[in-house]
C-alpha positions as CSV (number, residue, x, y, z in Angstrom):
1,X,29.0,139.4,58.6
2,X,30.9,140.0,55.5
3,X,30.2,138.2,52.2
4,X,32.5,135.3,52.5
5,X,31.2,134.3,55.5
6,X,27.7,134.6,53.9
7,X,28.7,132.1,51.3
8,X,30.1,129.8,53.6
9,X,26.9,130.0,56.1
10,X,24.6,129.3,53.3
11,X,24.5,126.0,52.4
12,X,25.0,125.1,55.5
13,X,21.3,126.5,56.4
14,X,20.2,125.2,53.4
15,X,20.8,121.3,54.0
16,X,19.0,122.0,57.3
17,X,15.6,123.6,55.5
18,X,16.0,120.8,52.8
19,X,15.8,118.1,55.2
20,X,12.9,119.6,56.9
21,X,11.3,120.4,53.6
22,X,11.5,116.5,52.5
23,X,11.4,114.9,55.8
24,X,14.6,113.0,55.1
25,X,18.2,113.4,56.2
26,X,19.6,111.4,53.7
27,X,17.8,112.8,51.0
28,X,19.5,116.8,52.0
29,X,22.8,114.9,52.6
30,X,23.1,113.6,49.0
31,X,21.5,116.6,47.2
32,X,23.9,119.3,48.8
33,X,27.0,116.7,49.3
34,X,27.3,116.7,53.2
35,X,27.4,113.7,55.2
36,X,25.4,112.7,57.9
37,X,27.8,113.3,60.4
38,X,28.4,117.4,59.0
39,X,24.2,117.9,59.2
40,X,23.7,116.9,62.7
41,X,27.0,119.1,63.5
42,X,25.6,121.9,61.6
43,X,22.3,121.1,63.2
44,X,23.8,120.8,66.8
45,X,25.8,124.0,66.1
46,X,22.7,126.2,64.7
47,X,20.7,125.4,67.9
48,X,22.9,126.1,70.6
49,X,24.6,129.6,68.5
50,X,22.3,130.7,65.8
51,X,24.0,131.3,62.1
52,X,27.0,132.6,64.3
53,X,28.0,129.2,65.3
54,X,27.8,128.2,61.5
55,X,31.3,130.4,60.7
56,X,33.9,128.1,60.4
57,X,36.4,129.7,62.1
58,X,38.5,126.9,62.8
59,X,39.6,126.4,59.0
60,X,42.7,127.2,58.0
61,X,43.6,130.0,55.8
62,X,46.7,130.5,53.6
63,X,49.4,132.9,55.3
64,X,50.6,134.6,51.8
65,X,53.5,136.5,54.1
66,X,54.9,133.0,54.9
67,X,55.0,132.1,51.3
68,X,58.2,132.0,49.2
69,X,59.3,134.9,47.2
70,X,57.7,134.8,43.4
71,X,61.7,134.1,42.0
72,X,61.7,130.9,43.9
73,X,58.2,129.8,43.0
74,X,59.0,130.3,39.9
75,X,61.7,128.3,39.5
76,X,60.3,125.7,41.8
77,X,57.8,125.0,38.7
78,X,60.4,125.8,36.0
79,X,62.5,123.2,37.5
80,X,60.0,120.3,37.9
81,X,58.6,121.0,34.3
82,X,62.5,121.2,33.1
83,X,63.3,117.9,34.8
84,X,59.7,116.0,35.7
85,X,61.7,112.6,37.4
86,X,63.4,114.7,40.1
87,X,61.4,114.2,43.6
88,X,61.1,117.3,46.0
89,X,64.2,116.7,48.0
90,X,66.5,116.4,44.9
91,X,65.0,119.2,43.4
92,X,65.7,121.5,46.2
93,X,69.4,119.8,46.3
94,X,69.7,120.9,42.6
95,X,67.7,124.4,42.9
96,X,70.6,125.1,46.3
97,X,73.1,124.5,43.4
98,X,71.4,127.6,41.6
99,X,72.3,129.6,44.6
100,X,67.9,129.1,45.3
101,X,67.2,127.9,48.8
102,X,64.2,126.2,49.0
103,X,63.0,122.9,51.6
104,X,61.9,120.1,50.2
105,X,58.7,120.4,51.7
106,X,58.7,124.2,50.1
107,X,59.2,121.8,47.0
108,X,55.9,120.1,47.4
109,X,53.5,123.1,48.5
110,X,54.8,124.8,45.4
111,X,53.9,121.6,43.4
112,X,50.6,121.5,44.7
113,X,50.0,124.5,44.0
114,X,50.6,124.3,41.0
115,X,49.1,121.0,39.8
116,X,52.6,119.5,39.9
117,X,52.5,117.0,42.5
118,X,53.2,114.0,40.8
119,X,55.8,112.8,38.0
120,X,53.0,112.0,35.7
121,X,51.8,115.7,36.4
122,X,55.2,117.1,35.6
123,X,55.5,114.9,32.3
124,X,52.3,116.2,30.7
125,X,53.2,119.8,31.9
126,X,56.5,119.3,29.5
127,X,55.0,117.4,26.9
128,X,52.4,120.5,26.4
129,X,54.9,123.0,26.9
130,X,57.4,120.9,24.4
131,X,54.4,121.1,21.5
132,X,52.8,124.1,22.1
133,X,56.5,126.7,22.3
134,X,58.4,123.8,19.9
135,X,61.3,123.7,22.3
136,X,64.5,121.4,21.8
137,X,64.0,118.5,24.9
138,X,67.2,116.8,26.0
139,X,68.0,113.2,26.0
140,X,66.7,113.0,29.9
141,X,63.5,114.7,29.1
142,X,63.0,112.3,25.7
143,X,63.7,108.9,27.7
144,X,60.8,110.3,30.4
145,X,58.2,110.9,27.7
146,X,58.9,107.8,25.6
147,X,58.7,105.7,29.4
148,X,55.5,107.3,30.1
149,X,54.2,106.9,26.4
150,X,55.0,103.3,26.7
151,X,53.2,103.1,30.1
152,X,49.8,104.7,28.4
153,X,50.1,102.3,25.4
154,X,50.1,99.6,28.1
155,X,47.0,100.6,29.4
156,X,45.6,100.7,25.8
157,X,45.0,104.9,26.0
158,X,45.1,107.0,23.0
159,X,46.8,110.3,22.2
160,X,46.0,113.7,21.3
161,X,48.6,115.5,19.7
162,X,46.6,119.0,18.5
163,X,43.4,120.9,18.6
164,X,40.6,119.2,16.8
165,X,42.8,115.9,16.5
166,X,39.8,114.0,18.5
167,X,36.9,115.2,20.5
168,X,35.2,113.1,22.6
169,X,30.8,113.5,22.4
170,X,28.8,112.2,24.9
171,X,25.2,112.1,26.2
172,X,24.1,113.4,29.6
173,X,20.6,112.8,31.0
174,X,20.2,116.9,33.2
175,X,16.5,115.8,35.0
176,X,13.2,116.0,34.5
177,X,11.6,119.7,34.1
178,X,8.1,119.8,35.5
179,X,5.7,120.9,32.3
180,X,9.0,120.5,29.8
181,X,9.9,117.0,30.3
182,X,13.1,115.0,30.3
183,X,16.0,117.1,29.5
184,X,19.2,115.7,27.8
185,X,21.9,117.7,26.7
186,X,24.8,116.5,24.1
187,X,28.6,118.0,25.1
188,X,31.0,118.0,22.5
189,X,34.9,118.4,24.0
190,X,37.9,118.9,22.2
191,X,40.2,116.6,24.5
192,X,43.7,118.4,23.4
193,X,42.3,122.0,24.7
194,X,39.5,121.2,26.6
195,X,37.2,123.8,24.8
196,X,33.6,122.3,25.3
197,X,30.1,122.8,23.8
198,X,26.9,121.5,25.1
199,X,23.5,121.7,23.4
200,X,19.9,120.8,25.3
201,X,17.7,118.6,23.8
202,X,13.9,116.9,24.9
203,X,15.7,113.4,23.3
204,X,18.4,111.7,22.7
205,X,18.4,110.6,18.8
206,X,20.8,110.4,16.3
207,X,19.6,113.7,14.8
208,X,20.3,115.6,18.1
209,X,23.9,113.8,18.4
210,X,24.0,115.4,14.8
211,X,22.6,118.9,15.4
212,X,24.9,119.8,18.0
213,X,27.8,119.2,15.4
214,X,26.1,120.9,13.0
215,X,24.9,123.8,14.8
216,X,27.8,124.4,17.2
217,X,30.6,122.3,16.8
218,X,31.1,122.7,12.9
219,X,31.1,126.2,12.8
220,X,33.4,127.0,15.6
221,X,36.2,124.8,14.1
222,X,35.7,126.9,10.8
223,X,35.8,129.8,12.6
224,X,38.9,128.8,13.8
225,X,40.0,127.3,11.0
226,X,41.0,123.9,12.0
227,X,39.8,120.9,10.4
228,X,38.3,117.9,13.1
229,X,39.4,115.0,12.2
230,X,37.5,112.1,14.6
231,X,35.3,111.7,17.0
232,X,35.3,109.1,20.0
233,X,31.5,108.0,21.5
234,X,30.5,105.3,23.4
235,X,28.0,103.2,22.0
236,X,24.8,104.2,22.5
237,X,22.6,104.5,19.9
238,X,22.1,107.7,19.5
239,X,25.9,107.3,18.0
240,X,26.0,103.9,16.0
241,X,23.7,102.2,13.8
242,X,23.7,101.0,9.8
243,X,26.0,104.0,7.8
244,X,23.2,104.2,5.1
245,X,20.2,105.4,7.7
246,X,22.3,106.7,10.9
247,X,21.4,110.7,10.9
248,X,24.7,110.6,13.2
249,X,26.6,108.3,11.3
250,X,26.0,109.7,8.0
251,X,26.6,113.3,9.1
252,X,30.4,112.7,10.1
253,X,30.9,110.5,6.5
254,X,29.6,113.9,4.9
255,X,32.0,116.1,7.0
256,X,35.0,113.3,6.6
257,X,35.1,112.9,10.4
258,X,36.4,109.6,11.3
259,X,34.5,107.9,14.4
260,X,36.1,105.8,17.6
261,X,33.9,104.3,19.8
262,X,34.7,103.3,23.8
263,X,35.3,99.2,24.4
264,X,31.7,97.2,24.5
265,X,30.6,97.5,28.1
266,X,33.2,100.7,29.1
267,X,31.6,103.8,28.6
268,X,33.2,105.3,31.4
269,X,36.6,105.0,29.0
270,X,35.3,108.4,27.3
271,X,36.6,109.8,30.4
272,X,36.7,113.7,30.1
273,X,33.4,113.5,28.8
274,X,32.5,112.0,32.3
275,X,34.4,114.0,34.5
276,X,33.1,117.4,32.8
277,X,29.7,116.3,33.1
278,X,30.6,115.7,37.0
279,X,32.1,119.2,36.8
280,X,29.2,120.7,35.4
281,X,26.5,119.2,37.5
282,X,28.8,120.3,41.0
283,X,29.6,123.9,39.8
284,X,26.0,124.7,37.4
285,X,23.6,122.5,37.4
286,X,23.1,121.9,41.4
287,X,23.7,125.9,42.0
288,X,21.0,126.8,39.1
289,X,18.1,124.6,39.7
290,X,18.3,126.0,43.8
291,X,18.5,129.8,42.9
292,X,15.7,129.8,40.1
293,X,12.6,128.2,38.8
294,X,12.7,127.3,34.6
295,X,9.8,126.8,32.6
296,X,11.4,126.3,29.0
297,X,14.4,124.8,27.3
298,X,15.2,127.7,26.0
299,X,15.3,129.4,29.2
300,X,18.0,127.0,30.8
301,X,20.0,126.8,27.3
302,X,20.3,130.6,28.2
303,X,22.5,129.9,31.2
304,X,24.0,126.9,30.6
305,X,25.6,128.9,27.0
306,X,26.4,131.9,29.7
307,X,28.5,129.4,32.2
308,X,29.9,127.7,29.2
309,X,31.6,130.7,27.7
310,X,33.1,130.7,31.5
311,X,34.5,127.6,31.4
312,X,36.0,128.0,28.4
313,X,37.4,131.6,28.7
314,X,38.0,132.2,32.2
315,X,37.9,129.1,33.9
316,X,41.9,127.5,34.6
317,X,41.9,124.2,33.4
318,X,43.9,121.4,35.1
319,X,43.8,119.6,32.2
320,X,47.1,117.5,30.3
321,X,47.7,120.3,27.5
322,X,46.4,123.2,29.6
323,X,48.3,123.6,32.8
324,X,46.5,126.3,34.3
325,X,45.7,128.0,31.1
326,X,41.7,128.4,29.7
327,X,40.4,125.6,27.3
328,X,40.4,128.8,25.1
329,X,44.1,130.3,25.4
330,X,45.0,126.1,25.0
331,X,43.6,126.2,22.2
332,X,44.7,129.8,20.3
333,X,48.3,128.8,21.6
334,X,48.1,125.4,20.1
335,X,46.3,126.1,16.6
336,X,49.2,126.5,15.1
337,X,50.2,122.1,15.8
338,X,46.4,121.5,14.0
339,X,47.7,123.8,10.8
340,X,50.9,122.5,10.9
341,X,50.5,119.0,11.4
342,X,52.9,118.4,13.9
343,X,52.2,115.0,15.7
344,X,55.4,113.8,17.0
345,X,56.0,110.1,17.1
346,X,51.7,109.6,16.2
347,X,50.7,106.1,15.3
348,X,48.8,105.5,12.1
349,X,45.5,106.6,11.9
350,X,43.8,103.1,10.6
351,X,43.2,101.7,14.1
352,X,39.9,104.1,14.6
353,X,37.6,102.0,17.0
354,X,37.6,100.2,19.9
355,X,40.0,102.7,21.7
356,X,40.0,104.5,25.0
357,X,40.1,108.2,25.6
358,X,43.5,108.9,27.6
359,X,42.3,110.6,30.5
């Protein structure tokens, strides 16, 4: 058995020695993210074959010699970030002009493949692209970006037009460590690259809202030199309080940081803050706490800095300005927007609360 199929068998055995370790289905189910339905298939499967019967030889696997050639791909996805309101079957109608033969089901797998599926998906890949190379758009390109800009103002989002033009902060509650205590950890994310930082703390106060900025945050957008200019929170209150006492409050007013908060009752509006802490749990947190014990903070800060420095310098992000770059390259590629202060068609800056992070 090869390694691949290792990996695959693995969890599979693993849900079926949690649930006899806890004596409860349900309880393996929802800690490894089966269903019931999968463990008594895997269970069925295990009895009657052994870890054999576990290999999923049924799934598909990508034939890469019935792919297209790279010179169509890549002007499948040239195309559709050239003109985002063409749908797959004018696209290939408009690539056969180019002398490129393509189906428009070809059309689609491409797009999927590259993120591209949707119109909304091929706007932001042009809007980044627009910004970050400072290409001319034509008039078809402009009346497709002002038509989705008007759609996101309609659904009261915000912009980001450059690294360190708003990060988004949040609080996220990691467990309980037995002979530590209750582990929080504040995450930091600049929402135009991505790039995250995360600190661990045994509370959730305004001072540890305020250390990570001061230890981590800070520093790296000195290093980089870009300034950051605000800061969107919910409103917790680790986060807002009276200016004149608030550790966190009076720590951006020394750094000139302006602060937006989510809408009373929506916290889930600080959105990328939510969906990398979702990220994080599914690709970290669940794998670390299975393959090793920790008895300190420090210990877990350790690995959680080591898959941090993944995510942001290996890891392809999906994200609106990164299109399959890093949060890293993002932002080295995009710096120069921050120094430049290029923030084509921005509002003014005076509305600063009560706004919602675009997601």
């Amino acid at each position: 058995m090869n390694n691949i199929e290792q990996k695959i068998i693995k969890p599979k055995l693993g849900v079926l020695e949690l649930a006899k370790q806890l004596g409860s289905v349900s309880q393996a189910c929802k800690a490894m993210g089966y269903s019931r339905d999968s463990f008594y298939r895997f269970k069925k499967l295990y009895e009657n074959g052994g870890e054999e019967a576990l290999r999923e030889i049924s799934k598909k696997k990508p034939i890469i010699k019935n792919r297209v050639p790279e010179h169509v791909e890549k002007s499948v996805v040239e195309l559709a970030i050239e003109n985002p309101a063409l749908g797959r079957l004018r696209a290939s109608q408009e690539l056969l002009q180019r002398g490129i033969i393509v189906s428009s089901g070809g059309v689609r797998s491409i797009w999927l493949r590259h993120d591209l599926e949707t119109m909304k998906k091929r706007l932001k890949a042009l809007e980044a692209k627009s910004a970050q190379e400072g290409t001319v758009l034509t008039e078809e390109q402009i009346a497709a970006l002002e038509k989705m800009k008007s759609q996101k103002e309609a659904h009261g989002e915000i912009e980001t037009y450059h690294p360190g033009y708003l990060g988004s902060q949040d609080t996220y509650f990691v467990g309980t460590m037995k002979g530590v205590g209750r582990i929080y950890q504040q995450t930091f994310i600049d929402t135009y690259s991505r790039v995250a930082q995360t600190k661990l703390y045994l509370e959730k106060t305004a001072i540890t809202a305020a250390d990570i900025l001061n230890d981590r945050v800070i520093p790296f957008f000195d290093e980089q030199g870009v300034d950051l200019l605000r800061i969107l929170t919910d409103r917790g209150t680790e986060y807002c309080g009276k200016v004149e006492n608030h550790s966190y409050q009076l720590y951006l007013a020394m750094e000139d940081i302006d602060h937006s908060k989510t809408k009373a009752n929506h916290p889930q509006t600080n959105g990328i803050c939510e969906r990398f802490h979702k990220t994080m749990k599914q690709e970290f947190y669940d794998i670390a706490f299975r393959k090793k014990i920790y008895t300190s903070l420090e210990e877990l800060q350790i690995d959680v800095d080591h898959w941090i420095d993944k995510y942001n310098e290996r890891r392809p992000h999906s994200g609106k300005h990164c299109y399959g770059k890093t949060p890293m390259q993002t932002f080295h590629e995009a710096k120069h927007l921050a120094t430049e202060k290029i923030i084509p068609g921005a509002e003014s800056s005076d509305s600063t609360n009560n706004l919602t992070c675009a997601a």
